[in-house]
C-alpha positions as CSV (number, residue, x, y, z in Angstrom):
1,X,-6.8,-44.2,-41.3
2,X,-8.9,-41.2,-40.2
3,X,-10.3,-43.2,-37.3
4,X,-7.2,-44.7,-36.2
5,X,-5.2,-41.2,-35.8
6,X,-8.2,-39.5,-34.4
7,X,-8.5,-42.4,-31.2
8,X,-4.4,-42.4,-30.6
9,X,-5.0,-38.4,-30.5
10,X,-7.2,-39.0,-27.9
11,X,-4.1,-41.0,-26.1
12,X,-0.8,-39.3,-27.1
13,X,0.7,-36.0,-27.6
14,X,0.7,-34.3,-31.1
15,X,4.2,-34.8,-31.6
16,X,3.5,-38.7,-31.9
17,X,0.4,-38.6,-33.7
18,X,2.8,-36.5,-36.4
19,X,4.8,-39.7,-36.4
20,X,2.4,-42.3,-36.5
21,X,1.3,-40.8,-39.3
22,X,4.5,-40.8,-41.1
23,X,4.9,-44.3,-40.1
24,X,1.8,-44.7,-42.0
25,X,2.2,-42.8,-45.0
26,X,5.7,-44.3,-45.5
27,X,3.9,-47.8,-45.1
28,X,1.4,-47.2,-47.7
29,X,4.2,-46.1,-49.8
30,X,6.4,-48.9,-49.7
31,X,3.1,-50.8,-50.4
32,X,3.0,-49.3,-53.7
33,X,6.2,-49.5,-54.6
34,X,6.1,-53.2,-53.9
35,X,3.1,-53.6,-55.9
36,X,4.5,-51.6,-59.0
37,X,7.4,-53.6,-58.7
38,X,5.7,-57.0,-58.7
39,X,3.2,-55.5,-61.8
40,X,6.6,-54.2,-63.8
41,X,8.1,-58.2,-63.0
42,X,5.0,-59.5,-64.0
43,X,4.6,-57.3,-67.4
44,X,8.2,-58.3,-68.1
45,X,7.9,-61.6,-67.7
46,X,4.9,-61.6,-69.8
47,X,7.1,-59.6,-72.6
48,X,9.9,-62.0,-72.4
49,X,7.2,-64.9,-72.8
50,X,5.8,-63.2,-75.6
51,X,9.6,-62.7,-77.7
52,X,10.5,-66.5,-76.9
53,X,7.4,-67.1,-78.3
54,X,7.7,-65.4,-81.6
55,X,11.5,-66.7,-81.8
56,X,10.2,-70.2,-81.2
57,X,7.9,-69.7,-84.2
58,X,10.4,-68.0,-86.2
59,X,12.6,-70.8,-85.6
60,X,10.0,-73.4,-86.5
61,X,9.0,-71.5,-89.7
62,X,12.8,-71.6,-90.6
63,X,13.1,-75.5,-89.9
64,X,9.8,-75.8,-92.0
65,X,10.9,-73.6,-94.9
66,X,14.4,-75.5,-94.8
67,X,12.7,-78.8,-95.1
68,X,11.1,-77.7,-97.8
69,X,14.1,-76.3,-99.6
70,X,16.0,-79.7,-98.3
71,X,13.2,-81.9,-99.7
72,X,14.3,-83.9,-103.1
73,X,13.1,-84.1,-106.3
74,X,14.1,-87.0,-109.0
75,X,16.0,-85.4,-112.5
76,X,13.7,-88.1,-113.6
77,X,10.3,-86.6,-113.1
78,X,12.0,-82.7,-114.2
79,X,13.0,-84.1,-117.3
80,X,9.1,-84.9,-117.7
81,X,8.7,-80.5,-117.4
82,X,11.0,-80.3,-120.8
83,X,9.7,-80.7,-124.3
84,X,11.3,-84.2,-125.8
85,X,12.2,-85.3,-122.3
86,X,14.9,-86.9,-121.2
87,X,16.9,-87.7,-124.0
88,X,16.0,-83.7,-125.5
89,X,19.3,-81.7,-125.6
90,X,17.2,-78.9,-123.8
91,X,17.1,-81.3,-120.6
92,X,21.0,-82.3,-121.0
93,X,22.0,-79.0,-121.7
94,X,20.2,-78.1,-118.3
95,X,21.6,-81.3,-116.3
96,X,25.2,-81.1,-117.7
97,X,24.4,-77.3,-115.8
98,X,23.3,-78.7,-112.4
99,X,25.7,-81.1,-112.2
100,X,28.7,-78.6,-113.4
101,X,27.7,-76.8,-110.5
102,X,27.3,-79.6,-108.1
103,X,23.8,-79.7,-108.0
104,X,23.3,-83.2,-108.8
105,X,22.7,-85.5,-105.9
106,X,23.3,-89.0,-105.9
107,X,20.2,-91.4,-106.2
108,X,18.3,-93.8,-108.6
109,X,18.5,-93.0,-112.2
110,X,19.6,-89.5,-112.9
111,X,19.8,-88.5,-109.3
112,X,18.1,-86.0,-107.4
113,X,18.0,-82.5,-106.7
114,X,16.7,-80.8,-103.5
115,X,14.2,-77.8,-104.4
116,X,17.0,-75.1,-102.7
117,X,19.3,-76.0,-105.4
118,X,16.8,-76.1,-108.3
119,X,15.8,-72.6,-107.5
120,X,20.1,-72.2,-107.6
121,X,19.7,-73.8,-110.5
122,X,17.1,-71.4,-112.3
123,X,19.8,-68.5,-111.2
124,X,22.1,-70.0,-113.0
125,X,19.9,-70.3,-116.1
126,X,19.1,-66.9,-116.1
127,X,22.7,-66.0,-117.6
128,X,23.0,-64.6,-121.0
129,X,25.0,-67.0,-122.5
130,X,22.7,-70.1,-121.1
131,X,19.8,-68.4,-122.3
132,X,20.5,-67.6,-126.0
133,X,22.5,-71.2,-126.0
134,X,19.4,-73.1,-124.6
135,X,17.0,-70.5,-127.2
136,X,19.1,-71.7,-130.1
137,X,19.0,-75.3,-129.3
138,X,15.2,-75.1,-128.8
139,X,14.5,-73.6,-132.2
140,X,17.0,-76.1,-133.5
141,X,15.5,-79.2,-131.9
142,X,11.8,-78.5,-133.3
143,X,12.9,-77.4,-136.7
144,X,14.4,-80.7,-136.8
145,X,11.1,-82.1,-135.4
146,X,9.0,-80.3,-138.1
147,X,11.6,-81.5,-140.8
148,X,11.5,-85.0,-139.4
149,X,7.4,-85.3,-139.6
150,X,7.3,-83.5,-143.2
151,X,9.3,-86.9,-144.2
152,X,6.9,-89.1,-142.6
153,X,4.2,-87.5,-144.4
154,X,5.8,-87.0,-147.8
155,X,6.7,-90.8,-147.9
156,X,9.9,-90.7,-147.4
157,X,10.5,-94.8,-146.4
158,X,13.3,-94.4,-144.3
159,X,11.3,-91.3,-142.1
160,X,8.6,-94.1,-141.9
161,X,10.6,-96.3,-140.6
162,X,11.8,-94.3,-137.7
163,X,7.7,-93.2,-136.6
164,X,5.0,-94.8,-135.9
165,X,2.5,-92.2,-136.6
166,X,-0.2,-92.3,-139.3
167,X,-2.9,-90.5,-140.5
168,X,-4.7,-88.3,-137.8
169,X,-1.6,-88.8,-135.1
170,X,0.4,-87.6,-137.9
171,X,-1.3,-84.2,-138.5
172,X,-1.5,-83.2,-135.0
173,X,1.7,-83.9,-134.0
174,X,2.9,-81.4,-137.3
175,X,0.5,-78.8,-135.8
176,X,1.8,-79.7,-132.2
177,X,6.1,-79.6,-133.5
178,X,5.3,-76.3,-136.0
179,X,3.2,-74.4,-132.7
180,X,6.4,-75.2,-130.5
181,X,8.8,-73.9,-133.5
182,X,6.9,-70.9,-133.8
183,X,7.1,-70.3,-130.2
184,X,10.8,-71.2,-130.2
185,X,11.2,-68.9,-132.7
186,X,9.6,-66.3,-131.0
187,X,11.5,-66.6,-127.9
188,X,14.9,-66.6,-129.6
189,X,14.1,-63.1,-131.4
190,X,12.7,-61.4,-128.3
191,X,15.6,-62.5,-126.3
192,X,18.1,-61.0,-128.8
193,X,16.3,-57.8,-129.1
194,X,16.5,-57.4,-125.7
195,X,19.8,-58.2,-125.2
196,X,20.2,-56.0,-128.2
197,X,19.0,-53.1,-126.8
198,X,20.5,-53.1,-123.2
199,X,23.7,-53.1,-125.1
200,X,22.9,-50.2,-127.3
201,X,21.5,-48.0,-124.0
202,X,25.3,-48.6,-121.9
203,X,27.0,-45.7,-122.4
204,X,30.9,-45.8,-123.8
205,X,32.2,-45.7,-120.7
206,X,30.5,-48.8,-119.4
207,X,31.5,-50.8,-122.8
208,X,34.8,-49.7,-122.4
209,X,34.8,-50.5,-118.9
210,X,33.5,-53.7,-119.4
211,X,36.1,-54.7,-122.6
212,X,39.1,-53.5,-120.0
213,X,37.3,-56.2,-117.5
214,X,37.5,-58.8,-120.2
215,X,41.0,-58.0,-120.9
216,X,42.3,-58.7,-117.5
217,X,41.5,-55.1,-116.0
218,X,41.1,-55.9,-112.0
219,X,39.8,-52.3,-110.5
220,X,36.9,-51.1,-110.3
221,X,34.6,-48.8,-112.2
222,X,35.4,-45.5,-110.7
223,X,39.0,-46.8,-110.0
224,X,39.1,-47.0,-114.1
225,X,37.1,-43.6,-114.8
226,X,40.5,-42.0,-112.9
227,X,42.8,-44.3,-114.8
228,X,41.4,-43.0,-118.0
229,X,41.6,-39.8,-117.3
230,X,45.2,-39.7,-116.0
231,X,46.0,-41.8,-119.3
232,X,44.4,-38.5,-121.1
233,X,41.5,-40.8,-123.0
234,X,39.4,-38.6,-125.0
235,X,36.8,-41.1,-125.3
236,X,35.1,-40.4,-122.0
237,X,31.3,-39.1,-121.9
238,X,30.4,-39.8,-118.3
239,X,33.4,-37.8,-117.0
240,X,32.6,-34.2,-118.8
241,X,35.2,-32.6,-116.7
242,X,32.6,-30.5,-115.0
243,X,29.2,-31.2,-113.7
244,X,26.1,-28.9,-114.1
245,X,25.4,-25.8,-111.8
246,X,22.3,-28.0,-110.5
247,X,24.0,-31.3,-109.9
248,X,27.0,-29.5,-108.3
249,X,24.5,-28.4,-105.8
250,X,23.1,-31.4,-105.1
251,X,26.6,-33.2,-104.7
252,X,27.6,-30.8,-102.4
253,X,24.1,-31.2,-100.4
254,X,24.7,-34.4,-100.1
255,X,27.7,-34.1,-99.0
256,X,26.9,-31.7,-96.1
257,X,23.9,-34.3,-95.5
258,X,26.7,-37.3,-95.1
259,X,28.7,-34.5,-92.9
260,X,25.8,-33.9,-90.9
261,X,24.8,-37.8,-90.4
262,X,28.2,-38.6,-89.4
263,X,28.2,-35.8,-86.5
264,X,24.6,-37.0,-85.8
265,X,25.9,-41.0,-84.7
266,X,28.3,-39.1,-82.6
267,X,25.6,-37.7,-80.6
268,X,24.0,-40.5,-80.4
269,X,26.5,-42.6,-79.1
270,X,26.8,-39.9,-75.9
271,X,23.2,-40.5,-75.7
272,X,23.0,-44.0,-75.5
273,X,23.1,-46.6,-73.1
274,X,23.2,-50.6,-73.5
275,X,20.7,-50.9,-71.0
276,X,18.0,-49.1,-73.0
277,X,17.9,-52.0,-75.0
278,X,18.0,-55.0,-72.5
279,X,15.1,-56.7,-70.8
280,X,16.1,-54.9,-67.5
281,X,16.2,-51.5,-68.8
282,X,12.9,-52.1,-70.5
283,X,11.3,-53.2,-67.2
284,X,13.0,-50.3,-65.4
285,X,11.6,-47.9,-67.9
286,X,8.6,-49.5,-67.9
287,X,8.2,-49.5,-63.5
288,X,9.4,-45.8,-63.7
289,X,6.7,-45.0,-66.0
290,X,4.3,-46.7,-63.3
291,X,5.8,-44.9,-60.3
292,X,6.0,-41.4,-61.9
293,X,2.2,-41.7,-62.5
294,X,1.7,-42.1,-59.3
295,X,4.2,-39.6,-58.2
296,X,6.6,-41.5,-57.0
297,X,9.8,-40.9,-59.5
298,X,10.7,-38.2,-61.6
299,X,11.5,-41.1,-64.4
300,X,14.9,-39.7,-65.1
301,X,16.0,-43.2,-66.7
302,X,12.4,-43.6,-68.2
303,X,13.5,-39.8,-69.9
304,X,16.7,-40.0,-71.2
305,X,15.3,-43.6,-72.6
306,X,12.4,-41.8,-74.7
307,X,14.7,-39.6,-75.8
308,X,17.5,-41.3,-77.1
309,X,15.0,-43.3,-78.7
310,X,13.0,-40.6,-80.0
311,X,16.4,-39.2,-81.7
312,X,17.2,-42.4,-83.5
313,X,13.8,-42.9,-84.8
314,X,14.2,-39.6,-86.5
315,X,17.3,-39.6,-87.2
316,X,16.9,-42.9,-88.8
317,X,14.6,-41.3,-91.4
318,X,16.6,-39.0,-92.3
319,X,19.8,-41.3,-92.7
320,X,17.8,-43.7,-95.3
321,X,16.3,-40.2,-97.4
322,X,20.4,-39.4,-97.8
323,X,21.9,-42.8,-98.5
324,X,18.8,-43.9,-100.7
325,X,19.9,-40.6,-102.7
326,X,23.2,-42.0,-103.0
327,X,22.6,-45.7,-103.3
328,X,22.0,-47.7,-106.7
329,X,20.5,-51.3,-107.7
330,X,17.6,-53.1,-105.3
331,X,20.7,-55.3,-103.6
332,X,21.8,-52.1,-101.9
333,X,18.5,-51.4,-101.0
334,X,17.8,-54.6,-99.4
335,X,21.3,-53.6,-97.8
336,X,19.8,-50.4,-96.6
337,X,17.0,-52.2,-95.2
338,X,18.5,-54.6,-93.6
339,X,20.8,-51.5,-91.7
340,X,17.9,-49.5,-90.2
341,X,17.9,-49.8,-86.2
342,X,14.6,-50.7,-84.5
343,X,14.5,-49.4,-80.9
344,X,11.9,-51.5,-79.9
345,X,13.1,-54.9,-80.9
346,X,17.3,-54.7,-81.6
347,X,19.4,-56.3,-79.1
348,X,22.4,-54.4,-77.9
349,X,24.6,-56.3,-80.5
350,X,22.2,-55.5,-83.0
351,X,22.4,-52.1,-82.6
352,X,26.2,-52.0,-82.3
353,X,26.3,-53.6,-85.3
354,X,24.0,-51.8,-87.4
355,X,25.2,-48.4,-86.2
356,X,29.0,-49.4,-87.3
357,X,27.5,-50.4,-90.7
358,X,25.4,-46.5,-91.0
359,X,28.7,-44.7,-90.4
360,X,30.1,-47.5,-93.2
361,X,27.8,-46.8,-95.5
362,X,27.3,-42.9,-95.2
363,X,31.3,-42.5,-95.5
364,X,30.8,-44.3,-98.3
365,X,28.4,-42.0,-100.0
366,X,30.3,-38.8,-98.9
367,X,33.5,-40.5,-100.8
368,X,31.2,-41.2,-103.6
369,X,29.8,-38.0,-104.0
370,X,33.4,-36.3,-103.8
371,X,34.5,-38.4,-106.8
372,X,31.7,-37.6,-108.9
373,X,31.5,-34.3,-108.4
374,X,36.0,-34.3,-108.4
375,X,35.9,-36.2,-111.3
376,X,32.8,-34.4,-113.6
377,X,30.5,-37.0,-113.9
378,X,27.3,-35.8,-114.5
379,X,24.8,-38.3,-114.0
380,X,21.9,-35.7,-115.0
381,X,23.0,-35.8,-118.4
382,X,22.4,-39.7,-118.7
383,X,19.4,-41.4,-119.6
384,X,17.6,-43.2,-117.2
385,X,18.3,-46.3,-117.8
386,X,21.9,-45.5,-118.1
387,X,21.9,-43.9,-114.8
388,X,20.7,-47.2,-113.6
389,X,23.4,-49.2,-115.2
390,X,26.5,-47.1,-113.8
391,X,24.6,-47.6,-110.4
392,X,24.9,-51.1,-110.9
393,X,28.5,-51.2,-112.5
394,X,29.5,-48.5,-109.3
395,X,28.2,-49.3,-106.5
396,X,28.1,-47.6,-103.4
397,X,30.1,-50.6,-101.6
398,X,33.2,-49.7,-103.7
399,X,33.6,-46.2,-101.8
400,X,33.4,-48.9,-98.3
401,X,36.7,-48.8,-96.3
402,X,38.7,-51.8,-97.6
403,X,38.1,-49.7,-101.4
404,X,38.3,-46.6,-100.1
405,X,42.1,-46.6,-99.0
406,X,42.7,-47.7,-103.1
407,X,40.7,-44.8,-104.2
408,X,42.5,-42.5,-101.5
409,X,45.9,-43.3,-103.2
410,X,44.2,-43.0,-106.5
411,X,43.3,-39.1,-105.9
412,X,47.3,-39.0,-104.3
413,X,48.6,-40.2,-106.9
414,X,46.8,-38.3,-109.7
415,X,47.2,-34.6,-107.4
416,X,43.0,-35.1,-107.8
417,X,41.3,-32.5,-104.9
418,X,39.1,-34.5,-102.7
């Protein structure tokens, strides 16, 4: 460019050499900004190629896993997995459950079920009452085997009659029924004292709580810690009718936490913009990161983008120390989660979404920290595993909106301070 200004100064005046070479430098320029903006197309195209990519996957994966869970499996060969077989009561007591519950599909013999609804079914066989029924018949089936084969080998004719086993067969199927009793046994015992001892570690107020439920009680558990105490129960130990100098400062910290969060979405709503999270916003943030390197922009968009995102990211840590604080029983952490926004991948929905369900849940906390600490109850004085357990029975999704309008008229109606 040197050589072409310094042969038109030898030909023109100095004010049009001055604008030749503006013509120039305004050339050049538009040069780069055409090339940034074809590079910024380019990397967003490649972005977007890259996310359909990973959703087309994803979406594969899902098809594949749903196959999988769609795939079915005859009752015949499962009844092969159970001791006796088909015709053992274990095996009918675990069909009559499946089919109860309408996982029984139709096909040859017994049917079929898919491998989604057997892993139902093993859900459903994890109750309680299923699982000290099914014990109990299991002991009682192979007593009755051991029984059956200490005919056979006393003589008894009519035990005879009914087996077919002699001798060598005969002794190792009384060491195989007596190993499977002995297990059975086993099982049933260590089962019981299990169940045995959760029982013992609930606290009164949870068996209470639980014999009200029983009894046709519909409210929740903090909804029947207030009816208690306007009844004027003497019987309650969770509600102490004053909490601990310690755990009434770590209510009320988390209460200024929830306070704090709540104020904190607010300023991050005035901060935010849809576009931040759009393919068009990226690749504007992305071309004003280009251009300001090459001191073309200030990247005012690019800025307010890094911060606003830079704010949730933080902010975002903090929310999920609080509420985790607050929060009882792996569902609701899997809720928590689930809530968290990712700047980098959430959609605009996304975000909307998750943010409404933040305020949700840290309302919720602040309500449940209020009635704990309105009420007296002083989970510090609990063991552990009773902490755990009024977690579970009182969880932080009774304190959402649709229950918090209940427990609003609850603390009305009682003259409770909130």
């Amino acid at each position: 460019m040197g050589n072409l200004l310094q042969a038109i100064g030898r030909a023109q005046p100095a004010t049009q050499i001055e604008q030749y070479r503006t013509a120039i430098t305004n050339r050049e320029n538009e040069s780069l900004r055409t090339e940034a903006y074809v590079q910024a197309q380019k990397m967003n195209a490649q972005r977007q190629q890259k996310e359909l990519e990973i959703i087309t996957n994803k979406q594969k994966q899902e098809q594949e896993n749903q196959k999988k869970l769609d795939h079915p499996v005859s009752w015949d060969v499962v009844s092969h997995r159970f001791e006796g077989g088909a015709e053992s009561p274990m095996f009918k007591m675990t069909y009559n459950l499946a089919k109860n519950n309408g996982l029984v599909a139709p096909g040859s013999g017994l049917g079929t079920i898919s491998v989604g609804n057997k892993q139902k079914l093993d859900e459903l066989m994890k109750s309680p009452e299923f699982m000290a029924n099914m014990n109990r018949t299991r002991v009682d089936y192979w007593t009755n085997e051991v029984n059956s084969l200490a005919k056979v080998a006393s003589g008894d004719l009519e035990a005879k009659k009914a087996s077919n086993l002699s001798g060598k067969h005969l002794e190792e199927a009384q060491k195989r029924a007596q190993v499977f009793l002995d297990k059975a046994l086993f099982q049933d015992k260590a089962y019981a004292d299990a169940q045995k001892q959760r029982t013992q570690e609930k606290t009164p107020d949870i068996k209470n709580y639980e014999a009200a439920v029983a009894q046709g009680y519909k409210g929740k558990f903090n909804e029947w810690i207030l009816d208690v105490k306007k009844a004027g129960s003497q019987n309650i130990t969770v509600n102490t009718g004053s909490v601990g100098k310690t755990t009434q400062n770590k209510l009320e910290d988390s209460i200024i936490s929830g306070e704090k969060n709540i104020d904190m979405l607010a300023r991050l709503d005035d901060m935010y913009n849809p576009t931040f999270l759009e393919y068009t916003g990226k690749a504007r943030a992305g071309l004003e990161d280009y251009l300001s390197k090459v001191g073309l922009s200030n990247g005012e968009y690019l800025q307010k983008r890094a911060k606003w995102a830079s704010e949730v990211d933080t902010f975002t840590l903090l929310w999920r120390k609080h509420i985790t604080g607050v929060a009882g029983g792996p569902q609701e952490m899997k809720a928590i989660e689930k809530t968290v926004i990712n700047t980098k991948y959430d959609s605009p929905a996304k975000y909307k979404a998750k943010r409404e369900q933040m305020e949700i849940m840290t309302r919720a906390a602040i309500a449940k920290d209020k009635a704990y600490l309105a009420n007296g109850i002083d989970l510090s004085k609990q063991t552990p595993k009773q902490r755990e357990i009024i977690s579970k029975t009182d969880p932080l999704s009774n304190y959402y909106p649709t229950a918090q309008k209940g427990i609003d008229n609850l603390y009305e109606k009682f003259g409770l301070e909130k």
